[in-house]
MMTF fields as JSON, N, C-alpha, C and O atoms, coordinates in Angstrom:
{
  "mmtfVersion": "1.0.0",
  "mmtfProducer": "UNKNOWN",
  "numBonds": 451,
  "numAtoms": 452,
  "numGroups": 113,
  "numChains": 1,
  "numModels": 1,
  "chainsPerModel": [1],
  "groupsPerChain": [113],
  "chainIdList": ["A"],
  "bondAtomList": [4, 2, 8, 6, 12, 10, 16, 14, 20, 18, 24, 22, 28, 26, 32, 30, 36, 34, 40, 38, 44, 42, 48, 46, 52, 50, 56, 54, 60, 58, 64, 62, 68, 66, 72, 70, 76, 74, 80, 78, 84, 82, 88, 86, 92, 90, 96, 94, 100, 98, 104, 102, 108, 106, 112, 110, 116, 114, 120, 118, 124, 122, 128, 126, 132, 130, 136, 134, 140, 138, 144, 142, 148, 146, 152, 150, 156, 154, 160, 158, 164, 162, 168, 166, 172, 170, 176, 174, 180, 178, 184, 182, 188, 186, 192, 190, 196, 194, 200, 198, 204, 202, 208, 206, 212, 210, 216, 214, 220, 218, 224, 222, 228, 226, 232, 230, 236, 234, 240, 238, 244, 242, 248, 246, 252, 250, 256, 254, 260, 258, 264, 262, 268, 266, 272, 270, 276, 274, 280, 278, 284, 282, 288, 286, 292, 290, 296, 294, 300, 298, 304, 302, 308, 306, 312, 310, 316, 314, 320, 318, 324, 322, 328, 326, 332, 330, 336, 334, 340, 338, 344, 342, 348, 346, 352, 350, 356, 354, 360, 358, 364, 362, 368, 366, 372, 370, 376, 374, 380, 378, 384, 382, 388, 386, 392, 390, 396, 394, 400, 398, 404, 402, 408, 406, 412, 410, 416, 414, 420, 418, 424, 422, 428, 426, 432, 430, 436, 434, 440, 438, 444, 442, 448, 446],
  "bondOrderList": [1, 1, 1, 1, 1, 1, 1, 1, 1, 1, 1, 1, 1, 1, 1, 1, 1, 1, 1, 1, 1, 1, 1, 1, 1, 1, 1, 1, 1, 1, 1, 1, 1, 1, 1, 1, 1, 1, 1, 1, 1, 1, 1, 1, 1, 1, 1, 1, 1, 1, 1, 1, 1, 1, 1, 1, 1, 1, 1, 1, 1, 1, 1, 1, 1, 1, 1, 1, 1, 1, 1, 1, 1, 1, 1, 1, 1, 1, 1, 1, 1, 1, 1, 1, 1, 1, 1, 1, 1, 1, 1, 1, 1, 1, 1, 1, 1, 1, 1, 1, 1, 1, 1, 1, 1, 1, 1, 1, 1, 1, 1, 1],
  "groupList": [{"groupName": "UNK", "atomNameList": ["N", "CA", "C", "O"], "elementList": ["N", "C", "C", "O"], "formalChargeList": [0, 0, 0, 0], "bondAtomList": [1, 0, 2, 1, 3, 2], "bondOrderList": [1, 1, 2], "singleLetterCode": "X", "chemCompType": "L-PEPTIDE LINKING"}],
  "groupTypeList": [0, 0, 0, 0, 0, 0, 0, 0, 0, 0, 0, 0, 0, 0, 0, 0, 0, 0, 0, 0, 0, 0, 0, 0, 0, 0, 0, 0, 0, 0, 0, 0, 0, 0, 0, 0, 0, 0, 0, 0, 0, 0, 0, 0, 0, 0, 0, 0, 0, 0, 0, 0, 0, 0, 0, 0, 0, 0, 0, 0, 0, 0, 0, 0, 0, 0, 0, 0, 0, 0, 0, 0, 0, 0, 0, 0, 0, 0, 0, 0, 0, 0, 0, 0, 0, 0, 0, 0, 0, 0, 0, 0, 0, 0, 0, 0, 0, 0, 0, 0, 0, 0, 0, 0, 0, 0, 0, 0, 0, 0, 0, 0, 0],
  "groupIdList": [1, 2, 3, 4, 5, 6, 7, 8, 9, 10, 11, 12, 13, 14, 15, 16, 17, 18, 19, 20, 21, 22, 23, 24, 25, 26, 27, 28, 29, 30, 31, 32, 33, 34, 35, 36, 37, 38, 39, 40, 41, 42, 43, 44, 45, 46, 47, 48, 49, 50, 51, 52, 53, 54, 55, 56, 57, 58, 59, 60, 61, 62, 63, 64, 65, 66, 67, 68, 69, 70, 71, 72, 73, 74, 75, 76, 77, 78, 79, 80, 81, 82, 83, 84, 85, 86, 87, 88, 89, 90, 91, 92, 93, 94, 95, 96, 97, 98, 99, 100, 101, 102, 103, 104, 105, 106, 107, 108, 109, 110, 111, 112, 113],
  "secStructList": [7, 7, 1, 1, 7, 7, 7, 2, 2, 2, 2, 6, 6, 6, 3, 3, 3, 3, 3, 7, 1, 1, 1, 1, 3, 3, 3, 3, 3, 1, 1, 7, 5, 7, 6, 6, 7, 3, 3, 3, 3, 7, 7, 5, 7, 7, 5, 1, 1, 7, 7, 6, 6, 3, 3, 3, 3, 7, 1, 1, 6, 6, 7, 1, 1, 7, 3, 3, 3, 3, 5, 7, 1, 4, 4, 4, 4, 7, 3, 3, 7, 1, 1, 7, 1, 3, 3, 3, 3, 6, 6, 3, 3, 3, 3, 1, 1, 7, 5, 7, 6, 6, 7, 5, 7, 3, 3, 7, 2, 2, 2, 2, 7],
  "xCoordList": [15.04, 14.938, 16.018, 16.392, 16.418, 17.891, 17.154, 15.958, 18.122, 17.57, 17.491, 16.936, 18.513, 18.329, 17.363, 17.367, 16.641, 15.374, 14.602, 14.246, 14.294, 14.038, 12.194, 11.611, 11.537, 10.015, 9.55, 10.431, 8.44, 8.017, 8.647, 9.561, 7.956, 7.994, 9.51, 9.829, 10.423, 11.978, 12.759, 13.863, 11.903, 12.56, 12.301, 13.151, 11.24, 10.998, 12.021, 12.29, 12.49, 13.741, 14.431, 15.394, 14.713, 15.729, 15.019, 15.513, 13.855, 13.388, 11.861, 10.938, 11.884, 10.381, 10.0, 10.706, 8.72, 8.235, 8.141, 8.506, 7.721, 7.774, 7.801, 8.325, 6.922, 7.142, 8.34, 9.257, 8.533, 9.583, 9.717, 8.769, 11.273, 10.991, 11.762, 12.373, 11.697, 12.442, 11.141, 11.029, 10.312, 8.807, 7.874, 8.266, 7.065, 6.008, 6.361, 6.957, 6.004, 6.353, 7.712, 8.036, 8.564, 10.391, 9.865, 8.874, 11.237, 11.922, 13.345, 14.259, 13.33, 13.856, 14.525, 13.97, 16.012, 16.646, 15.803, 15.402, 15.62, 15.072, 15.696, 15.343, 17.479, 18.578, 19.489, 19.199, 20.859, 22.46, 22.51, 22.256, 22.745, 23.026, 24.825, 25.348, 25.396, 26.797, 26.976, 26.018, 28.01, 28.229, 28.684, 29.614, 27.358, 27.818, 27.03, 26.864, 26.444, 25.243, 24.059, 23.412, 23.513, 22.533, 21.723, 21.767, 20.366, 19.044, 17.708, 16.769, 18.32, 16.839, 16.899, 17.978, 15.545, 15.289, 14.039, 12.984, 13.942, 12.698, 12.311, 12.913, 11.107, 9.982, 8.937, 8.015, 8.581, 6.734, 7.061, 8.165, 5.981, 5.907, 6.723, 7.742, 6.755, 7.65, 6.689, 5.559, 7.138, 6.153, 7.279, 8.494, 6.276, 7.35, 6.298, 6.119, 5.769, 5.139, 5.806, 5.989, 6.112, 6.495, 5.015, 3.835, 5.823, 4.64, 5.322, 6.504, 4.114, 4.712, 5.322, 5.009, 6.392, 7.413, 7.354, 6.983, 7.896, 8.227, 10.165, 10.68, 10.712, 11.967, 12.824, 12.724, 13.554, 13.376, 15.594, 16.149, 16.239, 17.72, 17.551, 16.565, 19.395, 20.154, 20.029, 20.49, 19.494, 20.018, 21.202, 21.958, 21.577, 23.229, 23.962, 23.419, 25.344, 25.648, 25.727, 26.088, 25.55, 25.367, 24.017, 23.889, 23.042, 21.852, 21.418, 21.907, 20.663, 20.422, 19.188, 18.809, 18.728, 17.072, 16.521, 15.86, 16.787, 16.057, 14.944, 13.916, 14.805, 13.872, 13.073, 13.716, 11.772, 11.355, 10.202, 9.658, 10.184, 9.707, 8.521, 8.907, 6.953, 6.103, 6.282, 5.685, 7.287, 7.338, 6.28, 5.376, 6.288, 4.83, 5.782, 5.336, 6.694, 7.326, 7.835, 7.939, 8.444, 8.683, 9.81, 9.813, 10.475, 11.364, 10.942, 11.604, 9.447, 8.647, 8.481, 8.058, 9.216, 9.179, 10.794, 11.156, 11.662, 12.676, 12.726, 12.271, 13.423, 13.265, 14.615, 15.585, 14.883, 16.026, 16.672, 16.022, 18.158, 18.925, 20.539, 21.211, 20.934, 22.618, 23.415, 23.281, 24.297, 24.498, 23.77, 23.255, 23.668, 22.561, 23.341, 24.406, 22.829, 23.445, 23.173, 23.9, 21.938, 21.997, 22.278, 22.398, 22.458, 22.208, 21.883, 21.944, 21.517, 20.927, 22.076, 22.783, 22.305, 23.312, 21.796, 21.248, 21.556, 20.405, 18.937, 18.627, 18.352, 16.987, 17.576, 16.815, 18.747, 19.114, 19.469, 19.672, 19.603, 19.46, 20.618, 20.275, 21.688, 22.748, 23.38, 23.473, 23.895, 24.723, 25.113, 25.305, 25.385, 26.951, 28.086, 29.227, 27.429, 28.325, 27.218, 26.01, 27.946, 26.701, 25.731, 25.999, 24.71, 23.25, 22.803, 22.692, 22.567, 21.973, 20.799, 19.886, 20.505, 19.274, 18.292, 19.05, 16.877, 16.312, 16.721, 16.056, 17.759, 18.362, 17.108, 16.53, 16.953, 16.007, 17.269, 18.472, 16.415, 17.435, 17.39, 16.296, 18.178, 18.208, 18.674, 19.307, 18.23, 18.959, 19.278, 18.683, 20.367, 19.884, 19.365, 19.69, 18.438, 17.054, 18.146, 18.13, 19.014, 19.929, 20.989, 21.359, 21.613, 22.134, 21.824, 22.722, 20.561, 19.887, 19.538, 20.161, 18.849, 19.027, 19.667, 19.699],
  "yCoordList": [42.327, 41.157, 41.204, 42.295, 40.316, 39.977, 40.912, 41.152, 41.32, 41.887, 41.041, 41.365, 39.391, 38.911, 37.508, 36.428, 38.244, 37.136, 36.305, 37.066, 35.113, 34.613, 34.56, 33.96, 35.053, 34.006, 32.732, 31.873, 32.373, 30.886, 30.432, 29.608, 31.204, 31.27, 31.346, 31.091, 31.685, 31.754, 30.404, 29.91, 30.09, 29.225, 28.031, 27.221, 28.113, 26.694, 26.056, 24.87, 27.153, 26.705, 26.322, 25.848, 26.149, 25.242, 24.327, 23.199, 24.48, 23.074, 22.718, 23.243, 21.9, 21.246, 20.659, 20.493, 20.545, 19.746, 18.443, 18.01, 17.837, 15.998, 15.271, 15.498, 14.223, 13.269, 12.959, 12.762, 12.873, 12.705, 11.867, 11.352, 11.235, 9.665, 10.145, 9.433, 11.707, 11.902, 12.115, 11.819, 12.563, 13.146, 14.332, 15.255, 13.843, 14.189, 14.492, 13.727, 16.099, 16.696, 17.373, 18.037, 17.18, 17.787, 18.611, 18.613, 19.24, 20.362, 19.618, 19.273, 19.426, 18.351, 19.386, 20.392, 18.886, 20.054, 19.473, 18.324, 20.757, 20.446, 20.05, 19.487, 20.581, 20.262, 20.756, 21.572, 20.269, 20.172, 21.391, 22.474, 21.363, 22.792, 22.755, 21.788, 23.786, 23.674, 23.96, 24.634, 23.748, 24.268, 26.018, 26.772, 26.131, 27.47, 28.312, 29.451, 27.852, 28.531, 28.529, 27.572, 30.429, 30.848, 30.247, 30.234, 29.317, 28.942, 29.84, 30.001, 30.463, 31.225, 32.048, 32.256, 32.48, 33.22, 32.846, 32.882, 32.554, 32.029, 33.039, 33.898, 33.417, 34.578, 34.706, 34.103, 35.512, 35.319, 36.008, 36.545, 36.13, 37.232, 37.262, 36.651, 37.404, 37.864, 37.261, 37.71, 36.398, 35.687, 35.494, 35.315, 35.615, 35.871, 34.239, 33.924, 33.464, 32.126, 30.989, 31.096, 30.08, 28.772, 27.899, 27.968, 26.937, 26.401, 25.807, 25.957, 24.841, 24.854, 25.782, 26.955, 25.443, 25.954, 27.376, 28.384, 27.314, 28.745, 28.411, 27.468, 29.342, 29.566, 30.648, 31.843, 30.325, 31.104, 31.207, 30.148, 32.053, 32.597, 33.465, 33.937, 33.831, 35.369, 35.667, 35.062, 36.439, 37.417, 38.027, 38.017, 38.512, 39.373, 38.605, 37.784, 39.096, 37.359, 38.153, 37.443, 39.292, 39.659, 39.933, 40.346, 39.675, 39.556, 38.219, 37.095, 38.49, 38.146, 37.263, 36.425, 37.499, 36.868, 36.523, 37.302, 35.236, 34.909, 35.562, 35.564, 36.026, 36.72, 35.439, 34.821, 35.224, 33.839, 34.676, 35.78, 33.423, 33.957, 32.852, 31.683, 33.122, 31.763, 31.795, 32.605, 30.72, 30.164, 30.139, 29.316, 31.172, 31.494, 30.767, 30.054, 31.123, 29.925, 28.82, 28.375, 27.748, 26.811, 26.29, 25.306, 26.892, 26.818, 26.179, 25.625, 26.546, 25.943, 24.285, 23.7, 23.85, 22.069, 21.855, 21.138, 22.615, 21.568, 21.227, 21.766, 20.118, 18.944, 18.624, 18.613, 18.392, 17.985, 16.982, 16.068, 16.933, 15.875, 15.959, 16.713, 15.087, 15.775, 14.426, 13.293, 14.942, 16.014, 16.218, 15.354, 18.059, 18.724, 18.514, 17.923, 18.91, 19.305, 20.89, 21.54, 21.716, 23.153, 23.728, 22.988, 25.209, 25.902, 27.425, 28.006, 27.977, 29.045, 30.47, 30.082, 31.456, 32.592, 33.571, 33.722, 34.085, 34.562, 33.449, 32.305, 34.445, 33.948, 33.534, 33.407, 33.404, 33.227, 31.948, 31.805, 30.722, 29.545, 29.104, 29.553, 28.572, 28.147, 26.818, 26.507, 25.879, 24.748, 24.814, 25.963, 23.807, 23.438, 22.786, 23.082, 22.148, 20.674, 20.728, 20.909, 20.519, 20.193, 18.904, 17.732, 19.451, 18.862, 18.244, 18.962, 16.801, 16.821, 16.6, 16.515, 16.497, 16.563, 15.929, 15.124, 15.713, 14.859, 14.595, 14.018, 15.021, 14.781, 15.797, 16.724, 15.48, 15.881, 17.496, 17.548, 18.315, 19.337, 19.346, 19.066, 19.564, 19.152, 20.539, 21.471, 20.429, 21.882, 20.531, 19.456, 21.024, 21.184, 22.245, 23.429, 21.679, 22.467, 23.13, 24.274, 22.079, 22.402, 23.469, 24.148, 23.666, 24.599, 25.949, 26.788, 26.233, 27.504, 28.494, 29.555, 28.346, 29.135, 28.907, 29.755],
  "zCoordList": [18.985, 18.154, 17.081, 16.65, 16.734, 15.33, 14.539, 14.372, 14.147, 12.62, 11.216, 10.166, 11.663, 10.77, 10.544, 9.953, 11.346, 11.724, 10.556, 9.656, 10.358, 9.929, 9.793, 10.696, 8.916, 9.205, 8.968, 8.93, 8.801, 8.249, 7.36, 7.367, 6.213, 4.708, 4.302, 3.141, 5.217, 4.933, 5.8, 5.572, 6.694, 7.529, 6.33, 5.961, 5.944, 5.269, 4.242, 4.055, 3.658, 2.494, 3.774, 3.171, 4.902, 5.905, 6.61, 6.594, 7.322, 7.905, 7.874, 7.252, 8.546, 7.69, 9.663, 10.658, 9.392, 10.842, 10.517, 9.424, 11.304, 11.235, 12.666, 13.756, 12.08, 13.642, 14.139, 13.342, 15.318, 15.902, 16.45, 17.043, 16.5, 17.823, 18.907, 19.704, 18.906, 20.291, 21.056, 22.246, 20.432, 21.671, 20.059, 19.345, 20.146, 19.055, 18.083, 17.325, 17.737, 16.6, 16.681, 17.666, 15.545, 15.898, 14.246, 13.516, 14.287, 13.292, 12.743, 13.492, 11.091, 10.425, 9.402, 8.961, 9.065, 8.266, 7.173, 6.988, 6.398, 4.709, 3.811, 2.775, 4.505, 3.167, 3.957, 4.832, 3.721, 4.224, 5.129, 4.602, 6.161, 7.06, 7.551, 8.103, 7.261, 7.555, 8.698, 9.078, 9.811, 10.668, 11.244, 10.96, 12.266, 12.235, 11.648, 12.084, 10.578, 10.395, 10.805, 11.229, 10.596, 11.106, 10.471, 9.241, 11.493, 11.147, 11.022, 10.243, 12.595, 12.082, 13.647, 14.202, 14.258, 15.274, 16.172, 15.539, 17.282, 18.392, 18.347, 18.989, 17.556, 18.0, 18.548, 17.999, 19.838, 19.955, 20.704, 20.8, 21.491, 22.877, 23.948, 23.622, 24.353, 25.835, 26.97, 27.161, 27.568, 28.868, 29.935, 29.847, 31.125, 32.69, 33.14, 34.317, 32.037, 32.779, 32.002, 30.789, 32.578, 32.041, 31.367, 31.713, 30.074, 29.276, 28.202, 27.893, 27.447, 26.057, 25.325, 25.529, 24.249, 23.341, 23.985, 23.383, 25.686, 25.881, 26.13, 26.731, 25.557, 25.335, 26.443, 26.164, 27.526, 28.204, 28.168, 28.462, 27.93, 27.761, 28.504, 29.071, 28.468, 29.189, 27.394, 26.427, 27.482, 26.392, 26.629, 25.657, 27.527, 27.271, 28.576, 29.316, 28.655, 30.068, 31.219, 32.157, 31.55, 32.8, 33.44, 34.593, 32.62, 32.789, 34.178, 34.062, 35.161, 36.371, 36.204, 37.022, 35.275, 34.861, 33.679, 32.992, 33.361, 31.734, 30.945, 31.623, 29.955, 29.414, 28.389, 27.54, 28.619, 28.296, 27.073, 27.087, 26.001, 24.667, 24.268, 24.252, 23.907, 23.767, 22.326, 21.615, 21.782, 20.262, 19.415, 19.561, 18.304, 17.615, 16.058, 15.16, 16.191, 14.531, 14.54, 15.682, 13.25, 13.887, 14.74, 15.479, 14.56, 15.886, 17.396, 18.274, 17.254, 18.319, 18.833, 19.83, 17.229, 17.807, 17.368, 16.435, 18.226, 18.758, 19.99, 20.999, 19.801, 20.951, 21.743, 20.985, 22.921, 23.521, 23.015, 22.507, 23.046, 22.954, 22.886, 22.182, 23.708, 24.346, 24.006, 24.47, 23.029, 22.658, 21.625, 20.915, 21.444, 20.622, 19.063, 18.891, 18.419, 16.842, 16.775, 16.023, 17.685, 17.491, 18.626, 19.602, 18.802, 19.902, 19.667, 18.583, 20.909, 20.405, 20.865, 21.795, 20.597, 21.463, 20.86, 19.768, 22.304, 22.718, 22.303, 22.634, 21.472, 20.648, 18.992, 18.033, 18.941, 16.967, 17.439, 18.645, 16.439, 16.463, 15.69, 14.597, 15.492, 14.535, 14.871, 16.059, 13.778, 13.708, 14.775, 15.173, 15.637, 16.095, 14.71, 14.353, 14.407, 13.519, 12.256, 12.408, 10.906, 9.925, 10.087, 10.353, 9.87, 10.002, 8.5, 7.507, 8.5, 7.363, 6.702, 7.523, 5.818, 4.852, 5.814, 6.355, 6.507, 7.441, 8.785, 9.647, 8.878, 10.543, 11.297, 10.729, 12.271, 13.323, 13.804, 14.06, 13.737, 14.675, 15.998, 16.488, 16.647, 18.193, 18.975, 18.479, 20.216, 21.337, 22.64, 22.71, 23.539, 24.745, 25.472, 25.384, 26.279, 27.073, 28.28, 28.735, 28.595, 30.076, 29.89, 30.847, 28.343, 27.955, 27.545, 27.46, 27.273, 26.634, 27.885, 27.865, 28.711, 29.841, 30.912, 31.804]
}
C-alpha cells in the first residue's frame, strides 16, 4: 500500500461526496486541485470478485492479472467519464489537468485496468 496514503479525515480537506448527474453519488473537489497532484489512495481489501466500488489495476506493468480492491474510503464514489479529469498509477489517485472547486472528479473505468 502507498505510504502516502491518504484517510477519510485527510481526504476531506480535498473532496467531499455529492449527488451526481453522472450516476448517483460522485466525489466533488472541496477546493482547487492542481494538476498532477496526489489525491489520495483506493483502499480496502483485496477481492478476486467483481462488484460495487471494486477497483481492479496492474499494479506493476508486467503483471498478468489485475489485483482488485473493495473501496472502503471515499474514493469509492468516483464515477466514469471520458475524458476523465483523474487517473489512477496503481491504487494512488492524481490530477490529470487542474480540477476545480465543485467539479465532479472523474476516472476512466476503460483506462484503470
Amino acid at each position: 500500500m502507498s505510504d502516502r496514503r491518504r484517510h477519510d479525515h485527510e481526504l476531506e480537506a480535498l473532496v467531499r461526496i455529492g449527488e451526481s448527474l453522472i450516476h448517483g453519488t460522485g466525489l466533488f473537489a472541496a477546493c482547487d486541485i492542481a494538476a498532477g497532484s496526489y489525491i489520495g489512495t483506493f483502499h480496502g481489501p483485496e477481492t478476486d470478485s467483481d462488484g460495487g466500488h471494486v477497483l481492479w489495476v496492474y499494479e506493476h506493468p508486467k503483471d498478468t492479472e489485475p489485483v482488485g480492491r473493495q473501496g472502503e474510503n471515499l474514493l469509492r464514489f468516483l464515477n466514469h467519464a471520458v475524458p476523465s479529469n483523474a487517473e489512477f498509477d496503481g491504487f494512488d489517485l492524481y490530477a490529470r489537468r487542474p480540477i476545480v472547486a465543485g467539479e465532479e472528479i472523474t476516472i476512466d473505468y476503460e483506462g484503470v485496468a
